[in-house]
Every structure is written in C-alpha cells, then in structure tokens.
ChimeraX commands (.cxc) that place a marker at each C-alpha (Angstrom):
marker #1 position 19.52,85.61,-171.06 radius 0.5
marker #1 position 17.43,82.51,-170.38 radius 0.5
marker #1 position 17.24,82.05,-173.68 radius 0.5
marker #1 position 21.27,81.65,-174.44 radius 0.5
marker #1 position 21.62,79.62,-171.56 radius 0.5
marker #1 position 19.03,77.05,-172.93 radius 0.5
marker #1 position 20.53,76.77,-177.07 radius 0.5
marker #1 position 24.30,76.78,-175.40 radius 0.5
marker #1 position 25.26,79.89,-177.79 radius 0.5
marker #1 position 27.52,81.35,-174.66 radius 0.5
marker #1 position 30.89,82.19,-176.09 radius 0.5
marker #1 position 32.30,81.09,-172.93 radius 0.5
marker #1 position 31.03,77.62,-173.21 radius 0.5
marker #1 position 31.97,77.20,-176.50 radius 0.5
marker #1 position 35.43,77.88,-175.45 radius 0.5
marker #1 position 35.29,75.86,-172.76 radius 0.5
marker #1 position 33.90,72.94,-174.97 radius 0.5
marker #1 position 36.38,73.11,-177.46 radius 0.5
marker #1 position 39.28,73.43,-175.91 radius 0.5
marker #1 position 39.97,69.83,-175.24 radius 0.5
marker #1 position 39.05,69.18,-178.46 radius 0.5
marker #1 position 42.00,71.50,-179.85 radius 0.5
marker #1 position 44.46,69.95,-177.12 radius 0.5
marker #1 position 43.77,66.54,-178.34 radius 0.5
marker #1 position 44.47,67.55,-182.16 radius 0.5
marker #1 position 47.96,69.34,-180.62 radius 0.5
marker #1 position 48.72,66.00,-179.00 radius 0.5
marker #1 position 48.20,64.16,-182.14 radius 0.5
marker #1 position 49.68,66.38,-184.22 radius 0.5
marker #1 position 53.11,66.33,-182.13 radius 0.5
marker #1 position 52.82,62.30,-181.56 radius 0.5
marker #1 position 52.99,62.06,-185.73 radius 0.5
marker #1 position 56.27,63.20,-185.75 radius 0.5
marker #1 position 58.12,61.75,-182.41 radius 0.5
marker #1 position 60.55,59.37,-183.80 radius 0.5
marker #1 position 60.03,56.75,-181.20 radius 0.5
marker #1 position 56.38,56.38,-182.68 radius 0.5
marker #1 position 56.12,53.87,-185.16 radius 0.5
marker #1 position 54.29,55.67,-187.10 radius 0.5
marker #1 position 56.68,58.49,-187.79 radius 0.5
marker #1 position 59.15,55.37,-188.90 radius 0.5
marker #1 position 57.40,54.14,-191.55 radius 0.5
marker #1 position 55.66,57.49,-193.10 radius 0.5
marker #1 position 57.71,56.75,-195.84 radius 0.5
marker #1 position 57.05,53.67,-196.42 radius 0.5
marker #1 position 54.10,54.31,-198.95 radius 0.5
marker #1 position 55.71,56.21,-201.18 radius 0.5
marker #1 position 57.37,53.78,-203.40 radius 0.5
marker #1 position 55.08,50.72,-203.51 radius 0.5
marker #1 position 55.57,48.22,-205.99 radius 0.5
marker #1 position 52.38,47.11,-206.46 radius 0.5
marker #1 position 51.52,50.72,-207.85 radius 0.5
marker #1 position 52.67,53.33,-210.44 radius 0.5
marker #1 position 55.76,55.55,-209.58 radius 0.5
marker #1 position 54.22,58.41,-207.42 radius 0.5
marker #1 position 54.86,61.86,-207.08 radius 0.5
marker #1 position 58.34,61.11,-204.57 radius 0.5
marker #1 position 59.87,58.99,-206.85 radius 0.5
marker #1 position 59.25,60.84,-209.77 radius 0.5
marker #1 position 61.12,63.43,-208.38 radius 0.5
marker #1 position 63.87,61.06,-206.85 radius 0.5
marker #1 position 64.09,60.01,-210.38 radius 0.5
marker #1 position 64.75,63.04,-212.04 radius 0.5
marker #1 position 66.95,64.47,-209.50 radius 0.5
marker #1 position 69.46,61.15,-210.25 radius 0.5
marker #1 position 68.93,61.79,-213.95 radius 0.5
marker #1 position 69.94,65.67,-213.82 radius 0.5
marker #1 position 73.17,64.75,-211.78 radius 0.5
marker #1 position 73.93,61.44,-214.26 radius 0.5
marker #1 position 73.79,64.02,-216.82 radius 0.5
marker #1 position 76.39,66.68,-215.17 radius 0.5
marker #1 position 78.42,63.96,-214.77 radius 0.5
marker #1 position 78.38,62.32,-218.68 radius 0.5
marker #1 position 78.95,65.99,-219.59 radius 0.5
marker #1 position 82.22,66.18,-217.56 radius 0.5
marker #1 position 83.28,62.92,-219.36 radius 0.5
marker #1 position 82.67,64.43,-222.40 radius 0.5
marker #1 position 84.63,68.01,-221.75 radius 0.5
marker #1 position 87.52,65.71,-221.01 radius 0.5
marker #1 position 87.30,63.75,-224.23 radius 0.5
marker #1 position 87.15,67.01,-225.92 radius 0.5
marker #1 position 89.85,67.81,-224.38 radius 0.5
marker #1 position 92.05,65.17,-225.45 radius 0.5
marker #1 position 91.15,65.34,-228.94 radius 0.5
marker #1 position 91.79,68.73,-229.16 radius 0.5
marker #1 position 95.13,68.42,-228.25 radius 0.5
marker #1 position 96.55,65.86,-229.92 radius 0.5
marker #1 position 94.74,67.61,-233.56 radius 0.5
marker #1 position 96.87,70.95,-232.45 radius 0.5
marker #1 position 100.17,68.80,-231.92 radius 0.5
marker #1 position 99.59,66.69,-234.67 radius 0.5
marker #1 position 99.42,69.83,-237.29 radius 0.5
marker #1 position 102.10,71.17,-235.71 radius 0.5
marker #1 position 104.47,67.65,-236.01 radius 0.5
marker #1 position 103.72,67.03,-239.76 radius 0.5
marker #1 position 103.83,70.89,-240.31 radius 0.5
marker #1 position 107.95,70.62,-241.20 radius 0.5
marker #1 position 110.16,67.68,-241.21 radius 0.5
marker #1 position 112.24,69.66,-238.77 radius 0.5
marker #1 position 109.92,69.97,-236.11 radius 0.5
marker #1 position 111.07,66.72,-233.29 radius 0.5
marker #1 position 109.08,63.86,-233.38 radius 0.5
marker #1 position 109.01,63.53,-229.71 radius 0.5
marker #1 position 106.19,65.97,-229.70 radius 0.5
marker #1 position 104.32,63.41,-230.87 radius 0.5
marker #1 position 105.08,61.65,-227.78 radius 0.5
marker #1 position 104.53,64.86,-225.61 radius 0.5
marker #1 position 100.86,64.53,-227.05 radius 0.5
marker #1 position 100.66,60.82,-225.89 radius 0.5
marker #1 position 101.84,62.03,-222.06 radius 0.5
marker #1 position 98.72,64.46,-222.46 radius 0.5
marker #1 position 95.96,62.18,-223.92 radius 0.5
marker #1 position 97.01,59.79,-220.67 radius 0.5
marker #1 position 96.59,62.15,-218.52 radius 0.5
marker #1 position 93.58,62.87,-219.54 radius 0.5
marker #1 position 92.65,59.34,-219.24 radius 0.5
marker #1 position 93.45,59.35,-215.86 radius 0.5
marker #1 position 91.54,62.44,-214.90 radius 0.5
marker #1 position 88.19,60.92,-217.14 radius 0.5
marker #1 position 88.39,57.58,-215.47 radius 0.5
marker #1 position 88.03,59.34,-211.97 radius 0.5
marker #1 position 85.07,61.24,-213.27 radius 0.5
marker #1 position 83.25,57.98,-215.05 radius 0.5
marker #1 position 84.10,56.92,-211.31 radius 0.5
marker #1 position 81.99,59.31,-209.83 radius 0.5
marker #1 position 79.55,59.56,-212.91 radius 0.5
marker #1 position 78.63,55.56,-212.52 radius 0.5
marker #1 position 77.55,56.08,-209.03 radius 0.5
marker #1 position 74.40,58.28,-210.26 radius 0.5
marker #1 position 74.01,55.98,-213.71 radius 0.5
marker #1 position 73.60,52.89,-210.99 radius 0.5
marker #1 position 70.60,54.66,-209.19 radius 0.5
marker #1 position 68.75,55.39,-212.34 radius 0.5
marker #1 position 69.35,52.10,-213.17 radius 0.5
marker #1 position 68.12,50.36,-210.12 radius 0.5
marker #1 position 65.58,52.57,-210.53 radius 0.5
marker #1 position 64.16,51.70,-213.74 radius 0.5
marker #1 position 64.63,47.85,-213.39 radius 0.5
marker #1 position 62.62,48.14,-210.44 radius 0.5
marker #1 position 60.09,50.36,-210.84 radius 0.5
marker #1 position 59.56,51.61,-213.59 radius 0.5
marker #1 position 60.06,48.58,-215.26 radius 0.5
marker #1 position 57.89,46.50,-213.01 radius 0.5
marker #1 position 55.08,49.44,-213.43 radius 0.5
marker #1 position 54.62,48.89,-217.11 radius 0.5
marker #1 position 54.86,45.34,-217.03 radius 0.5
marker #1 position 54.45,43.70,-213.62 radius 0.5
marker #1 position 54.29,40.24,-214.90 radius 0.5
marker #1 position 58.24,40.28,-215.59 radius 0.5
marker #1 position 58.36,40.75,-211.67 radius 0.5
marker #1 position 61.04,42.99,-209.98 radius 0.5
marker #1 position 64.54,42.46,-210.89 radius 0.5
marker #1 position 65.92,42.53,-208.04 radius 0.5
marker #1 position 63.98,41.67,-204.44 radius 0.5
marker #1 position 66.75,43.41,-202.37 radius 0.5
marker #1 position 66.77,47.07,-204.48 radius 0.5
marker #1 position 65.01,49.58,-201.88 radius 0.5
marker #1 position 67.67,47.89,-198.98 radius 0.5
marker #1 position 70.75,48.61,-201.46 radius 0.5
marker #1 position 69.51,52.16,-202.56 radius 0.5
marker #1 position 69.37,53.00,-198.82 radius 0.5
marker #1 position 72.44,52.11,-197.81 radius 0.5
marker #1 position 73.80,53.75,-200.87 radius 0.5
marker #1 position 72.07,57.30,-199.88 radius 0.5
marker #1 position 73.27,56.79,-196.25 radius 0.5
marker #1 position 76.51,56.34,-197.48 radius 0.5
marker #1 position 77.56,56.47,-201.02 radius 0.5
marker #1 position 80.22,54.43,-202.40 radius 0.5
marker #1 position 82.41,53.84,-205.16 radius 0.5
marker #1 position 80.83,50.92,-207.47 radius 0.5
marker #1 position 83.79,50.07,-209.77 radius 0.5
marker #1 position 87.87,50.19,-209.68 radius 0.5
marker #1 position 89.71,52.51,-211.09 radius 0.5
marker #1 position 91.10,49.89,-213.49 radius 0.5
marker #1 position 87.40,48.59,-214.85 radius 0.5
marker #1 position 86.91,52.80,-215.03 radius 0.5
marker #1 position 90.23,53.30,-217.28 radius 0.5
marker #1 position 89.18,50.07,-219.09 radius 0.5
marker #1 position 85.67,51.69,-219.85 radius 0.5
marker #1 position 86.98,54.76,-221.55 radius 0.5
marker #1 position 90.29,53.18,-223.07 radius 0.5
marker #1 position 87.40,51.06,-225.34 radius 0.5
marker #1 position 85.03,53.86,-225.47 radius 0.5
marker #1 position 87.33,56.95,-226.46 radius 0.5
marker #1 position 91.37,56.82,-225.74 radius 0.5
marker #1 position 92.57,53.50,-227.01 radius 0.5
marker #1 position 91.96,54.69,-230.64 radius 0.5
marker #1 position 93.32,58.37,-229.75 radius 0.5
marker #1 position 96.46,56.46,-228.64 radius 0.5
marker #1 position 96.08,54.12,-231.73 radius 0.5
marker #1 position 96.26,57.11,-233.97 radius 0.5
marker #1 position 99.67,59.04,-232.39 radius 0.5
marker #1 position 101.49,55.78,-232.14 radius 0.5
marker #1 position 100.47,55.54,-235.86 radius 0.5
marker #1 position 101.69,58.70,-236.61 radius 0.5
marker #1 position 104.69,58.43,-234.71 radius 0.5
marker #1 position 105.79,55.83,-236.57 radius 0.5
marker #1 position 105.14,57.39,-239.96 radius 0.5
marker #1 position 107.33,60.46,-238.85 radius 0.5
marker #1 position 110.33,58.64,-237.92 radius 0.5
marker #1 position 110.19,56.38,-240.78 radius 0.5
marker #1 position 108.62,57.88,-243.88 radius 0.5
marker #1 position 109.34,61.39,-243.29 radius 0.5
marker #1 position 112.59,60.87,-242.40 radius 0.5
marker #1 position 115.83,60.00,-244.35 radius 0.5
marker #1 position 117.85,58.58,-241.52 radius 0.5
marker #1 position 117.14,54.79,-240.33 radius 0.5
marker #1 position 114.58,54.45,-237.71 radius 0.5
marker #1 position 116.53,54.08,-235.16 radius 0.5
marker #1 position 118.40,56.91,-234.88 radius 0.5
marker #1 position 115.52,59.05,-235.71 radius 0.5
marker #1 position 112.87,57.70,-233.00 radius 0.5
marker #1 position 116.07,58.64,-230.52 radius 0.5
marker #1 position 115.47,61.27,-227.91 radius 0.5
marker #1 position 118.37,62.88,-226.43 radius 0.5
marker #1 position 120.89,60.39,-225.32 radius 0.5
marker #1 position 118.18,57.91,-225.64 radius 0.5
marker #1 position 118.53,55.33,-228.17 radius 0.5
marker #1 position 115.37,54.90,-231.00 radius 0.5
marker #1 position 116.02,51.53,-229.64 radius 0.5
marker #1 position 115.13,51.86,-226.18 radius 0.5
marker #1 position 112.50,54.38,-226.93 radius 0.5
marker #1 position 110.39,52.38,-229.77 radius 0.5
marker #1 position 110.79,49.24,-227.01 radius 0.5
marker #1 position 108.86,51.98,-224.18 radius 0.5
marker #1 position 106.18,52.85,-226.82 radius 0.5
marker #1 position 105.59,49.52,-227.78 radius 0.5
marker #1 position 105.09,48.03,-224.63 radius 0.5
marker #1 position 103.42,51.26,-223.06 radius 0.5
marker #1 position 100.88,50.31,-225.70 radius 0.5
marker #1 position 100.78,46.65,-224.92 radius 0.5
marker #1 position 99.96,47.50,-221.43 radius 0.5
marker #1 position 96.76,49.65,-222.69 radius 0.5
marker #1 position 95.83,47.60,-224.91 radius 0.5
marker #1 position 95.74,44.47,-221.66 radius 0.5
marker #1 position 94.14,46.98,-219.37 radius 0.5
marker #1 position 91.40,47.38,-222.34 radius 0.5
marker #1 position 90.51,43.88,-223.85 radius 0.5
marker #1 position 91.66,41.19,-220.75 radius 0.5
marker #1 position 88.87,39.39,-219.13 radius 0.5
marker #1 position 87.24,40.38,-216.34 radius 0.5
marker #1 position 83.91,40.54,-214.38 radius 0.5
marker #1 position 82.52,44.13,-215.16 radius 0.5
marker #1 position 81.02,45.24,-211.88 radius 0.5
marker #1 position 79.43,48.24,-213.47 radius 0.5
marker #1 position 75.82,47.27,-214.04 radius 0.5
marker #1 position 73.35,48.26,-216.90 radius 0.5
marker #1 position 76.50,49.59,-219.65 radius 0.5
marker #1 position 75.93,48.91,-222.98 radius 0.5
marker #1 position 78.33,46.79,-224.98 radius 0.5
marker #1 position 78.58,45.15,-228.34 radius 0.5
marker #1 position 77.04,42.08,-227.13 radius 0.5
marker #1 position 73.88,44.06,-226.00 radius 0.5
marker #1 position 72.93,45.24,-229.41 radius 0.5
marker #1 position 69.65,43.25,-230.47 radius 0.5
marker #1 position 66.41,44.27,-231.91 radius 0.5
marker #1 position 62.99,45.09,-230.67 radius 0.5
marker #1 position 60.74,42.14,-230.45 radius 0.5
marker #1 position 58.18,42.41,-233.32 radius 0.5
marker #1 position 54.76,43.76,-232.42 radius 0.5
marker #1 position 52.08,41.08,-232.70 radius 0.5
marker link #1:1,2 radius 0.2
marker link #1:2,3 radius 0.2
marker link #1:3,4 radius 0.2
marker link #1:4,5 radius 0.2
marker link #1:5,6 radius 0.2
marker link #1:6,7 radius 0.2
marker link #1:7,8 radius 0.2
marker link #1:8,9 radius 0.2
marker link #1:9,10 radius 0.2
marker link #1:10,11 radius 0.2
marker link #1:11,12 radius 0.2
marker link #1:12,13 radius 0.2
marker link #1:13,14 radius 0.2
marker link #1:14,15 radius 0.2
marker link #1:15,16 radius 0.2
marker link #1:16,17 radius 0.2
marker link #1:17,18 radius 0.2
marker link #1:18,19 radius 0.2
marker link #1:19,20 radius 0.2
marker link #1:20,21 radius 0.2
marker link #1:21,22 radius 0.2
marker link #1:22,23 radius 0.2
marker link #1:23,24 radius 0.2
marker link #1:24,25 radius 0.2
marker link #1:25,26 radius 0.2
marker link #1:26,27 radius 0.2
marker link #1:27,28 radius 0.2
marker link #1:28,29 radius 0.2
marker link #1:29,30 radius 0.2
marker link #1:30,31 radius 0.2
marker link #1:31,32 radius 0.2
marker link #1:32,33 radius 0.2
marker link #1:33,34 radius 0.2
marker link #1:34,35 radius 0.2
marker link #1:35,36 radius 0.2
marker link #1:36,37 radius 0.2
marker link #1:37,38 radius 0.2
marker link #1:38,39 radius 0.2
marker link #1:39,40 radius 0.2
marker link #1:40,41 radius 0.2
marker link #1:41,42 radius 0.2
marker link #1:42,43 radius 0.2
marker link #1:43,44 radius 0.2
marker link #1:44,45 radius 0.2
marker link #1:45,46 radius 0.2
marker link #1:46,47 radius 0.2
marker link #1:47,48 radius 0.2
marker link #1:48,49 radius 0.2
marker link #1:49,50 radius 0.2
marker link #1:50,51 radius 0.2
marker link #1:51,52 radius 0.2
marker link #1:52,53 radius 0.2
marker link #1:53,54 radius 0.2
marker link #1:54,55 radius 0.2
marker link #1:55,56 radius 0.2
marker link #1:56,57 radius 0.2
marker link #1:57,58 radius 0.2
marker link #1:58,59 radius 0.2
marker link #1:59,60 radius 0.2
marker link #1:60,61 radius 0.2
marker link #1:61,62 radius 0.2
marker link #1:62,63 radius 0.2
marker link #1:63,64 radius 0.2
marker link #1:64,65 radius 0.2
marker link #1:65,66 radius 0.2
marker link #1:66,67 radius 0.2
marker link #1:67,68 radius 0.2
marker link #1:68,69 radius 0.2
marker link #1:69,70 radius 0.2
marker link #1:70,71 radius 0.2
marker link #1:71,72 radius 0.2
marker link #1:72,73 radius 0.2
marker link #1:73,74 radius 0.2
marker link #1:74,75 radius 0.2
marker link #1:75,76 radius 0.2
marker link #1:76,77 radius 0.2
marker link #1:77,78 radius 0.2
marker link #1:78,79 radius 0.2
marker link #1:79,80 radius 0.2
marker link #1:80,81 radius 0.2
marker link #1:81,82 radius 0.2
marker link #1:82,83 radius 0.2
marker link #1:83,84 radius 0.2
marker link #1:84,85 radius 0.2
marker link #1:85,86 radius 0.2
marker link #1:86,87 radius 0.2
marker link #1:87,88 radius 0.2
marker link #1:88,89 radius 0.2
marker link #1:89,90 radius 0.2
marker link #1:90,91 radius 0.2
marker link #1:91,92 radius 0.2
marker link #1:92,93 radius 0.2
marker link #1:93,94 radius 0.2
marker link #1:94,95 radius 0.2
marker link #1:95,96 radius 0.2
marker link #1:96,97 radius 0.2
marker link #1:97,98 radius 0.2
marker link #1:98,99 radius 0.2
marker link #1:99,100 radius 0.2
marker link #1:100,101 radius 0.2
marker link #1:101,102 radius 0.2
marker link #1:102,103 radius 0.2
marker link #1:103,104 radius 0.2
marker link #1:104,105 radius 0.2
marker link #1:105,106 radius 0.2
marker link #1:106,107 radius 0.2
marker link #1:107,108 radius 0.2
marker link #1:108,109 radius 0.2
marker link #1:109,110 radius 0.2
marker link #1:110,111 radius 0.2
marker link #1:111,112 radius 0.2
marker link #1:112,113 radius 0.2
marker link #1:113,114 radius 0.2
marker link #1:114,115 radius 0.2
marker link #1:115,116 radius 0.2
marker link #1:116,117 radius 0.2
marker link #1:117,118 radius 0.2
marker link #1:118,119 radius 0.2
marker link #1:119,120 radius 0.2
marker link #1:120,121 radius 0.2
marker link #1:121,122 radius 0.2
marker link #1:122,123 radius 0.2
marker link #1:123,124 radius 0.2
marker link #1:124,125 radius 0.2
marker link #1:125,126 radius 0.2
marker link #1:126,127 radius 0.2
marker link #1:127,128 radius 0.2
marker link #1:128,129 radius 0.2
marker link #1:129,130 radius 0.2
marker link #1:130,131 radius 0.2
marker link #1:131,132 radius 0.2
marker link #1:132,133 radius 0.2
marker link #1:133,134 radius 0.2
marker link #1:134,135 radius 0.2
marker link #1:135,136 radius 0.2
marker link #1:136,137 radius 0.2
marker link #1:137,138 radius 0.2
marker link #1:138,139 radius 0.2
marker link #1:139,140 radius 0.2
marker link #1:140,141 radius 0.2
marker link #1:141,142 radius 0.2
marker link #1:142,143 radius 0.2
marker link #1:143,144 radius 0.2
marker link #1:144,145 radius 0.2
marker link #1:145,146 radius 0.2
marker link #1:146,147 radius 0.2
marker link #1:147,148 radius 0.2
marker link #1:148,149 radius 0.2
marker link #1:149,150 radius 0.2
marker link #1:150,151 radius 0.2
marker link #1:151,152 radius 0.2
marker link #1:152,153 radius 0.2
marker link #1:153,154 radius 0.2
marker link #1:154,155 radius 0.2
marker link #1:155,156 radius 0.2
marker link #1:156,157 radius 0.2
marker link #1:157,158 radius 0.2
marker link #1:158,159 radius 0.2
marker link #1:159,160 radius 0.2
marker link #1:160,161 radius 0.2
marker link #1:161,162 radius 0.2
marker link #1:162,163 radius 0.2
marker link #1:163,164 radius 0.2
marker link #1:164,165 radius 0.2
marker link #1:165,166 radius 0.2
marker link #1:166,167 radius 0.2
marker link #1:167,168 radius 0.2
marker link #1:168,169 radius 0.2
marker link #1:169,170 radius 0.2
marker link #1:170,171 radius 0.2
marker link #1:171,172 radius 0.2
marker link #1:172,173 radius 0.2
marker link #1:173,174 radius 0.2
marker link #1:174,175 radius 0.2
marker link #1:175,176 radius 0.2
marker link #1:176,177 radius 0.2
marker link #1:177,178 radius 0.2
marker link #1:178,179 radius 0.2
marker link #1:179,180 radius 0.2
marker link #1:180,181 radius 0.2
marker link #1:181,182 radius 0.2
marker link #1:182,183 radius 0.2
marker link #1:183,184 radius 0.2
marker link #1:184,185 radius 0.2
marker link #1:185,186 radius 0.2
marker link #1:186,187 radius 0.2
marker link #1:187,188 radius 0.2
marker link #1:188,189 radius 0.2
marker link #1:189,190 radius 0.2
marker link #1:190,191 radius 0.2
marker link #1:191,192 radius 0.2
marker link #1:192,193 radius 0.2
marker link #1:193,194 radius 0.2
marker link #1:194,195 radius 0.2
marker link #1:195,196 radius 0.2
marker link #1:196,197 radius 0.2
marker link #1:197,198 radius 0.2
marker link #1:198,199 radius 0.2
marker link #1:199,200 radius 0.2
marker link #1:200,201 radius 0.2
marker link #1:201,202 radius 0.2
marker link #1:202,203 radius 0.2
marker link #1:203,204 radius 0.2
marker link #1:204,205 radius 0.2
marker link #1:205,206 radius 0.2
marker link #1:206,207 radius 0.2
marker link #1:207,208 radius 0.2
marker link #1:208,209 radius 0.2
marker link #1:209,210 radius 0.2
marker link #1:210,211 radius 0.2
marker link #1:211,212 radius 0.2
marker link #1:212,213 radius 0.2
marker link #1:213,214 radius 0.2
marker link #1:214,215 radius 0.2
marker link #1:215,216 radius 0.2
marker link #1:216,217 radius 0.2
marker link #1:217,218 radius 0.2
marker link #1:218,219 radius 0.2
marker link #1:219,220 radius 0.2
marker link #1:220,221 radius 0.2
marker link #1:221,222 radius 0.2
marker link #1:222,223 radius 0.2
marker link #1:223,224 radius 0.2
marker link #1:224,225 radius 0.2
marker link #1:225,226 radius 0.2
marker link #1:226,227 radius 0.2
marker link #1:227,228 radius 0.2
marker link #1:228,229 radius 0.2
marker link #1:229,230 radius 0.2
marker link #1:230,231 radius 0.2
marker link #1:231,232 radius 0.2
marker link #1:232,233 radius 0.2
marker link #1:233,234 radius 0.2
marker link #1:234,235 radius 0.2
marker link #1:235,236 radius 0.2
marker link #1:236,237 radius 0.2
marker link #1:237,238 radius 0.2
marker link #1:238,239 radius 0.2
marker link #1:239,240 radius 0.2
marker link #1:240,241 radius 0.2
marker link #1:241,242 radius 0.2
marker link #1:242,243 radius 0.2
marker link #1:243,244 radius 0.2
marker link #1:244,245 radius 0.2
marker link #1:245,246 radius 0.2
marker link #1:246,247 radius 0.2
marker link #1:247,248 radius 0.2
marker link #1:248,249 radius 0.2
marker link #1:249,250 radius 0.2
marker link #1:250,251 radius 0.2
marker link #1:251,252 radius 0.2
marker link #1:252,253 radius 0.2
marker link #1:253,254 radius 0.2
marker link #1:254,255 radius 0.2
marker link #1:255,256 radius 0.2
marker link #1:256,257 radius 0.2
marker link #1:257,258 radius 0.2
marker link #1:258,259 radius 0.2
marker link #1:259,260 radius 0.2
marker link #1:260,261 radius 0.2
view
C-alpha cells in the first residue's frame, strides 16, 4: 500500500492527472476548426504554394478539371457527329434521282445550323473547365518545372476563387459559334451550298432559276437567302475580333520546339 502511494502507480491518480491533459487536447482540437480562428482561415493556404511542386490537393484539383474538360470536348464531338451524319444521309438521298427536290438539300442546311447552335452552347460550357486547366498549368505547373519564367499571371489563385464561388460564362455566344463555324460547320455548310448548286444547275435541264424555286418562291429570291445566309456565316467566322477565350490553339500558334542544346 505504502509502496503505491510512494511510485504514484494509483489508477486513481493517474486519472486524475491526466484528465486535464485530455481536456486541453479537446479544447485544441475544437479551436482548429472554429471559423472565427485564424487559423481555421488559412488551413488552406499551404496547399498550393508556388514556391513548391504541385502537392497532393492540386493534383487532384487538376485532374478533376481535366475529367470534366474531357466530358465536355466529348459532347462537342457527339454533336459534330451528328451533323455530319446527317447531311451524308440527305446528301445520298438528293443525288440518288434527279427527281428527288433539291430543297432537301436545304432541309439538311436547317439541320447542320441547328446543330451549330446546340454545339456552340456546349463549347460554352466546355471552355469554362478548359480555362481552369489552363490557369492551372500556366501557373503551376508551368512555374514548377521552370520557375525562372515566373508565374504568368500574379492574380490566378484570386480569379480561380471567384470562379469556384461562382462560375461564369467566359466567352459570347457569338466568339462560341465563331469557334466551331472555323473548326467544324463552315466547311459542312461549304459543302451543301456546293452541292446545292450543282443540283439545280448541272443535274437539271431547266434554267437555274426556276429550278432552285421552292413552292411559290422564286429560284430568285431563294438563291439571294442562301447566298447571303452564307455571307452572314462566313462574317460571324473570319471578322476581327478580340478572342476572349484564353489558351485555344490557332494557325498562328503552330511553331516548333526549341532545339535541345
């Protein structure tokens, strides 16, 4: 008895001993996480230093915006699909007989256009994730494997916050039909006007213009509606403007890699 009194190997004193000990961890423990403590505002702060590699987080940030940029590029591409396969099946079916209308042809240009308008909402929706992975790698992962080109922009952690508080639209939809009318639908349109042409000329033996007629509508009137329908495409796809979507390829991009030394 004397003995446990003296080493202090009372389970009741031990208790008592460490019992303030486990109150002061629970305190702790709760005071991490209260959001008026400063430290619970800035626990995230670490995680995507510049002056380091890309941790753990934003490697998984990272691929998270990738696998929805990649959904999205897919939809475009269903759409394009689409498109093409439609005008091929109404295309065979125009030039199958000279007796078959040539409006068809026309029909098929309604189609492809709608189309257009449904992909240009999409490429709306798909630049918002191709802009993250963007700012992304100019500013990390960029900056990790070569920090003496600095970060591209100083302001990019500011801008992806507000953007994940509140996402937003980065382009019009006029830059968006502009983007696929010179990636995909100008040509598609390019080739039915084409063909259009060749039915109600070549494969017909009446003069143009009463063949291109529809109806009670004069070949006329109607060749004047193609051709400046076209016209209008055509100035929605080539006039100049500031491109607000950032980081898309064009012709102007294309160079070379710079020769190892």
């Amino acid at each position: 008895m004397d003995e446990q009194q003296s080493t202090g190997d009372d389970p009741a004193d031990r208790s008592a001993s460490e019992s303030p000990s486990d109150d002061t961890d629970h305190a702790t423990s709760d005071a991490t996480f209260d959001p008026t403590d400063e430290r619970a505002r800035t626990m995230g702060r670490g995680f995507f230093e510049e002056t380091s590699s890309p941790g753990s987080a934003m490697a998984h940030l990272y691929r998270g915006e990738i696998h929805r940029m990649k959904m999205w590029r897919e939809r475009l591409d269903h759409t394009s699909n689409w498109a093409v396969t439609v005008m091929a099946a109404i295309l065979t079916w125009a030039f199958a007989d000279a007796r078959n209308p040539h409006y068809v042809i026309l029909v098929g240009a309604v189609m492809v256009g709608i189309f257009l308008v449904i992909e240009a909402r999409r490429y709306r929706g798909y630049d918002i994730w191709r802009s993250r992975v963007r700012l992304l790698q100019k500013n990390v992962f960029a900056y990790s494997l070569d920090p003496s080109q600095g970060i591209d922009d100083e302001d990019w952690r500011p801008k992806l916050s507000r953007d994940y508080h509140k996402p937003t639209m980065k382009i019009s939809y006029e830059e968006a039909v502009a983007h696929r009318l010179r990636r995909v639908y100008l040509p598609l349109f390019t080739v039915l006007g084409a063909a259009w042409l060749f039915r109600i000329s070549v494969m017909s033996s009446t003069p143009w213009q009463e063949s291109a007629a529809v109806g009670g509508i004069s070949g006329t009137v109607v060749t004047a509606i193609v051709a400046l329908t076209y016209l209008g495409l055509a100035w929605i796809t080539f006039r100049p403007r500031r491109w607000q979507a950032q980081g898309e390829l064009r012709d102007h991009d294309i160079g070379a890699w710079d020769e190892m030394e």
